[in-house]
C-alpha positions in Angstrom: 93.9 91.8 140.4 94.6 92.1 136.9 94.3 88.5 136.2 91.4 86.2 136.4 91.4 82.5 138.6 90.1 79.7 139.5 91.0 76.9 141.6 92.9 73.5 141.6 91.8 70.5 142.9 93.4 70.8 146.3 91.5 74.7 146.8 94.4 76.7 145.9 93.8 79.8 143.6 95.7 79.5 141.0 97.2 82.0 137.8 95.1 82.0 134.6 95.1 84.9 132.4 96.8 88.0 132.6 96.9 91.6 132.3 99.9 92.7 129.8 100.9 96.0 129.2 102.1 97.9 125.8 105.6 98.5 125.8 106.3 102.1 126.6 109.8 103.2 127.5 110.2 105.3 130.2 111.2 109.0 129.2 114.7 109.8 128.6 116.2 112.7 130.8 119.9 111.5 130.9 120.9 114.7 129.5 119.4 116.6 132.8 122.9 116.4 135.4 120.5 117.1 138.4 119.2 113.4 139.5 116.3 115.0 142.1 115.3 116.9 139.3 115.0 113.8 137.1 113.6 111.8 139.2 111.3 114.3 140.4 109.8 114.3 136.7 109.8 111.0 136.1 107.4 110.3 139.4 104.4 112.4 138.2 105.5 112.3 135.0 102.1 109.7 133.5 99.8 111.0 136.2 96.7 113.4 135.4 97.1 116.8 136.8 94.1 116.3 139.1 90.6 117.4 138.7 90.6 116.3 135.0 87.5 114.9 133.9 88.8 111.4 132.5 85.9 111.2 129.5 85.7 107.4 128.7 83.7 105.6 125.4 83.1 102.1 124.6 83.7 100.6 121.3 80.9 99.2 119.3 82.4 98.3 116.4 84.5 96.7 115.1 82.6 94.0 116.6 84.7 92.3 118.3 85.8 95.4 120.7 82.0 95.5 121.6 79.9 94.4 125.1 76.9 93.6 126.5 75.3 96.1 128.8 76.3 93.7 131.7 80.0 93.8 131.2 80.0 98.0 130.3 78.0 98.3 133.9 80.9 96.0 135.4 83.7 99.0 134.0 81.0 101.8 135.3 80.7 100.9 138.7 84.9 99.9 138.8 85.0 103.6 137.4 82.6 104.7 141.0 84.3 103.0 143.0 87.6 104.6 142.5 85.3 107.9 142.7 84.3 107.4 145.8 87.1 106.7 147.6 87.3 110.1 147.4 89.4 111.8 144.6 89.9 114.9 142.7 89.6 113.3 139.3 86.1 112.5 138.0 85.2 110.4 134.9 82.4 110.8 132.2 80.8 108.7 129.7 80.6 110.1 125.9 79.0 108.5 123.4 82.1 109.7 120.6 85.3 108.1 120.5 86.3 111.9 119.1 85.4 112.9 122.8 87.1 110.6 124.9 90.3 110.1 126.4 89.9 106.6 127.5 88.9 104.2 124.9 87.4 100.6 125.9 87.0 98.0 123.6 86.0 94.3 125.1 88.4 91.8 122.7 88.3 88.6 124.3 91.1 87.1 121.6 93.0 90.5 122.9 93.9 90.0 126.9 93.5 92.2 129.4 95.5 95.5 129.0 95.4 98.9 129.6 98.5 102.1 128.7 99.2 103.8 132.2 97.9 107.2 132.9 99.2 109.5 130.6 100.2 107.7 127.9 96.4 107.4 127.2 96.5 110.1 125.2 100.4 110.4 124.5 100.8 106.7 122.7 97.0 106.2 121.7 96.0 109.6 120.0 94.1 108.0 117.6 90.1 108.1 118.3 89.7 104.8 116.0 92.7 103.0 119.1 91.6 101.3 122.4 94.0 102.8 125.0 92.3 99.8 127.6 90.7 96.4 126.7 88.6 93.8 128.9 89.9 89.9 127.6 87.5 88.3 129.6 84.1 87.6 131.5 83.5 91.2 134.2 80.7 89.3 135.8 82.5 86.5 137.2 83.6 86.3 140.8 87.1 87.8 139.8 85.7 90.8 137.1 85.2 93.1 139.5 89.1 93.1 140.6 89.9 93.0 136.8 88.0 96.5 135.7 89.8 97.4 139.3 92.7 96.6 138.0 92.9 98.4 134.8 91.3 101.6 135.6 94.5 101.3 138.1 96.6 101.9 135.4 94.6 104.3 133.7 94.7 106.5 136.9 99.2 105.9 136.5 99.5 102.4 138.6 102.7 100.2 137.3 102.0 96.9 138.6 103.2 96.2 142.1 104.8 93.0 141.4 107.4 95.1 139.6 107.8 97.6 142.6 111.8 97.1 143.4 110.9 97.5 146.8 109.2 94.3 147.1 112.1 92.3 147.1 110.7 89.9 144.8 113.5 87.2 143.3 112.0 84.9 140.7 112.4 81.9 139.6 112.3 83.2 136.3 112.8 80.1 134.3 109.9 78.6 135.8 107.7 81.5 135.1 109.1 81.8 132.2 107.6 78.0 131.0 104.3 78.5 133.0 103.7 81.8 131.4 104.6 80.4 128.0 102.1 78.0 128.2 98.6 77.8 128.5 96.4 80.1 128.8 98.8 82.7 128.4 101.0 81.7 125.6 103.5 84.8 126.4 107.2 84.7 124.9 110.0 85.3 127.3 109.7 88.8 126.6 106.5 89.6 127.3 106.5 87.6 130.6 110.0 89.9 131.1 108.3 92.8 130.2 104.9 92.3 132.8 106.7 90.1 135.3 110.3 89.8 135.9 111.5 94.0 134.5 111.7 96.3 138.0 110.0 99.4 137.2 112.6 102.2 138.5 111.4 103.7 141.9 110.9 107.1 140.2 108.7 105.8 138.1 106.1 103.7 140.9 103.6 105.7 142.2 104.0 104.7 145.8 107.4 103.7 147.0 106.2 100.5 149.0 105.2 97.3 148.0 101.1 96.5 148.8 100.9 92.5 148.6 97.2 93.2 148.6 97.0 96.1 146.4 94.9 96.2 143.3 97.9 95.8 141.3 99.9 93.0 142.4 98.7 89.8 140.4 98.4 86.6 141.9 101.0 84.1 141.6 101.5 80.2 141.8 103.5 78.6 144.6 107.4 78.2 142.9 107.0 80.7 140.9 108.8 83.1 143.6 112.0 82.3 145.7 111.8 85.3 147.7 110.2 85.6 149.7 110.9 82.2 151.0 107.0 82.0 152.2 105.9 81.8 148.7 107.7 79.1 147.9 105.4 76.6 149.2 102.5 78.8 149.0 100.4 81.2 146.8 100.8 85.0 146.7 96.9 85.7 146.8 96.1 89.4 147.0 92.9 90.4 149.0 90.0 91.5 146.5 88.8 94.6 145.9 91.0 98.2 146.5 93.3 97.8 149.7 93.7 100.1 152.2 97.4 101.7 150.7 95.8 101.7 147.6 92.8 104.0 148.8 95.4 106.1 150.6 97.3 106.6 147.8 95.6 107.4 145.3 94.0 110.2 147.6 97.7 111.4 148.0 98.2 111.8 144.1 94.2 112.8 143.4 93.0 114.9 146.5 89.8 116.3 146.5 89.7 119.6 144.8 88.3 122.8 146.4 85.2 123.9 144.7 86.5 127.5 144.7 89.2 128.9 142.7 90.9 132.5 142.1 90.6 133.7 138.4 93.4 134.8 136.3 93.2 137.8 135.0 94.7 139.2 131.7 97.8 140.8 132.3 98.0 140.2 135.5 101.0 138.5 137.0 100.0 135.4 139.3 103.4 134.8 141.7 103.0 131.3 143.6 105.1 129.4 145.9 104.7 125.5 145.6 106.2 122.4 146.5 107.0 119.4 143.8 104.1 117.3 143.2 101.6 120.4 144.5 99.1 122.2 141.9 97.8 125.3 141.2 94.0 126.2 139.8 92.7 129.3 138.3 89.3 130.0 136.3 89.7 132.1 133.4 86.3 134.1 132.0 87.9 135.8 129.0 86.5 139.3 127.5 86.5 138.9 123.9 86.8 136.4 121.5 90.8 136.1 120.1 93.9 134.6 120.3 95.5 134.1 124.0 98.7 132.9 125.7 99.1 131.2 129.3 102.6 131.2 130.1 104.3 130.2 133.4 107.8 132.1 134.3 110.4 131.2 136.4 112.9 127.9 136.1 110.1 125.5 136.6 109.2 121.7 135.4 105.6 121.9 135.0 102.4 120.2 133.3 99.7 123.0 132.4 96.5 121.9 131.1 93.4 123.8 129.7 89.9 123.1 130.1 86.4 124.1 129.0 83.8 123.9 131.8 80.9 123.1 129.9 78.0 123.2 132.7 80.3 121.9 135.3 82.2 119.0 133.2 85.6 120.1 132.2 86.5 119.3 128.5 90.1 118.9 127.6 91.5 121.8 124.8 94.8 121.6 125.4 98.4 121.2 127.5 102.1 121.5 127.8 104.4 119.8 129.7 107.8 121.4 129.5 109.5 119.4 132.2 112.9 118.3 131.3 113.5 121.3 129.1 114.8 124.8 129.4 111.6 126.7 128.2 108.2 127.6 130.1 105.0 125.7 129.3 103.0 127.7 127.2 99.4 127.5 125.7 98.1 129.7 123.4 94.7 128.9 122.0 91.5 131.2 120.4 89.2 131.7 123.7 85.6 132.9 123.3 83.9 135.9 125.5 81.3 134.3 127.9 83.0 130.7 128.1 84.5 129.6 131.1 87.7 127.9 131.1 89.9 126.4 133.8 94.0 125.8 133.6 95.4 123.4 135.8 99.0 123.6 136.7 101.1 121.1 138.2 104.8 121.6 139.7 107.4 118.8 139.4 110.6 120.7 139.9 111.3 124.5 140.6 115.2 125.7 141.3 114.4 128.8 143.4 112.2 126.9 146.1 109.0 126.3 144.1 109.1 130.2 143.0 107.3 131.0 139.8 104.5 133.0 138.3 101.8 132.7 135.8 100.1 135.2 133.1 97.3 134.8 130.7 97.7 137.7 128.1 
């Protein structure tokens, strides 16, 4: 899980450090009167549109963000295994923090954290910030889950602890003082922040609570009044990715079809989706100048542009114009002989998932 453990003197596991989130609000659309549409936003609105190649660098200096090669192999097989569970997104080591959109530094004064999908490169723009950092030991017994656990958020994972569907009533001045005290040290509002806020069910990618998933930490006996069974007893997820986890992520990140139509300039593309599906094109442009991709129709969507540079796709540039009463829209210089790929994901259409896209 996101935490690391031991155990007492009776066997039981028991909490030690944990994984703490930045604070990030969660988008404002109160001014949209249509609550599906809302909410259908606000449930893909930090994942990746899928296939994006999730480019990821570790620090080296300052030297406190830096690793041994031991705990950088720990983050790059917790980085496989997601792979091959068998997922549309794929990840890439780059060797410039100018190049990557994950950024790992290894600060063991700094916790565990990670931002959660998106806001990876939304809240952490700057090459010279971490957007994910290991606070402790990767080789132990426990790393493993911890890499697990963080590359969980990068891929848009809330913890599942703060799933409202786990029915989960604290006994939150207890966790209050065992959080505040060591080895955590956390003031009420960080412990209400990562323990005790419900994340709104629009917002959880999957809608049910996994005790075992990768995400829930592990909790002490009386730190939970319901359900009753953990009052006596630890909550101790199983290690490693649970079943609902695999199947989930597969949901949100299916495998991508090798081939896809092209997009042609001036030609109209009409499509007919439904929220949460995505639509692929390959663009092989004519000559070098100055082009627009536009979407039409009433349509929340996330478009995204790639470069395939000899099969890995590097990031040039996006729009998201969901929540607002516009199109998204790219326009960017593209080069003759370069082949680039726009990925477009629906969260909300009025007229039945009806819309078209143009590159001109």
């Amino acid at each position: 899980m996101g935490n690391n453990k031991k155990r007492n003197g009776n066997g039981e596991k028991t909490v030690q450090t944990l994984c703490s989130l930045p604070e990030i609000q969660e988008r404002d659309l109160s001014h949209l009167s249509d609550r599906r549409r809302a909410r259908l936003i606000l449930s893909l609105s930090r994942a990746w549109v899928n296939g994006t190649t999730l480019t990821y660098y570790f620090f080296d200096e300052p030297k406190k963000w830096s690793a041994n090669k031991a705990q950088k192999e720990a983050v790059r097989n917790a980085f496989m295994t997601w792979k091959e569970v068998g997922i549309g997104l794929n990840f890439h080591e780059v060797s410039n923090a100018e190049d990557a959109i994950i950024k790992i530094g290894f600060d063991q004064s700094d916790g565990s954290w990670s931002y959660v999908g998106r806001d990876c490169i939304d809240h952490a723009s700057n090459p010279n910030e971490r957007t994910t950092n290991y606070g402790w030991d990767l080789t132990t017994p426990h790393g493993n889950d911890t890499a697990l656990h963080e590359i969980g958020h990068i891929l848009g994972f809330h913890h599942a602890h703060q799933n409202q569907r786990a029915g989960i009533v604290w006994n939150e001045e207890e966790v209050y003082r065992r959080l505040g005290g060591s080895p955590n040290f956390w003031p009420r509002e960080v412990t209400h922040w990562n323990i005790i806020r419900k994340i709104p069910l629009a917002s959880a990618i999957g809608t049910d609570w996994d005790k075992d998933s990768i995400m829930q930490y592990a909790f002490e006996s009386g730190m939970i009044n319901t359900p009753e069974e953990y009052q006596d007893n630890p909550l101790i997820p199983n290690p490693g990715l649970s079943p609902i986890d695999i199947q989930t992520i597969k949901s949100l990140y299916p495998e991508v079809e090798p081939d896809i139509p092209e997009l042609n300039e001036f030609e109209s593309r009409a499509f007919n989706v439904s929220p949460g599906d995505q639509l692929n094109f390959h663009i092989e442009t004519k000559e070098n100048r100055k082009y627009t991709i536009q979407t039409f129709g009433t349509l929340d969507t996330i478009m995204v542009l790639f470069e395939d540079k000899d099969g890995t796709e590097e990031y040039i540039s996006a729009d998201d114009d969901s929540g607002q009463d516009f199109n998204s829209q790219i326009t960017t210089r593209l080069h003759k002989g370069k082949k680039y790929i726009v990925r477009l994901r629906l969260f909300y259409a009025e007229n039945q998932g009806r819309g078209s896209i143009m590159l001109y």
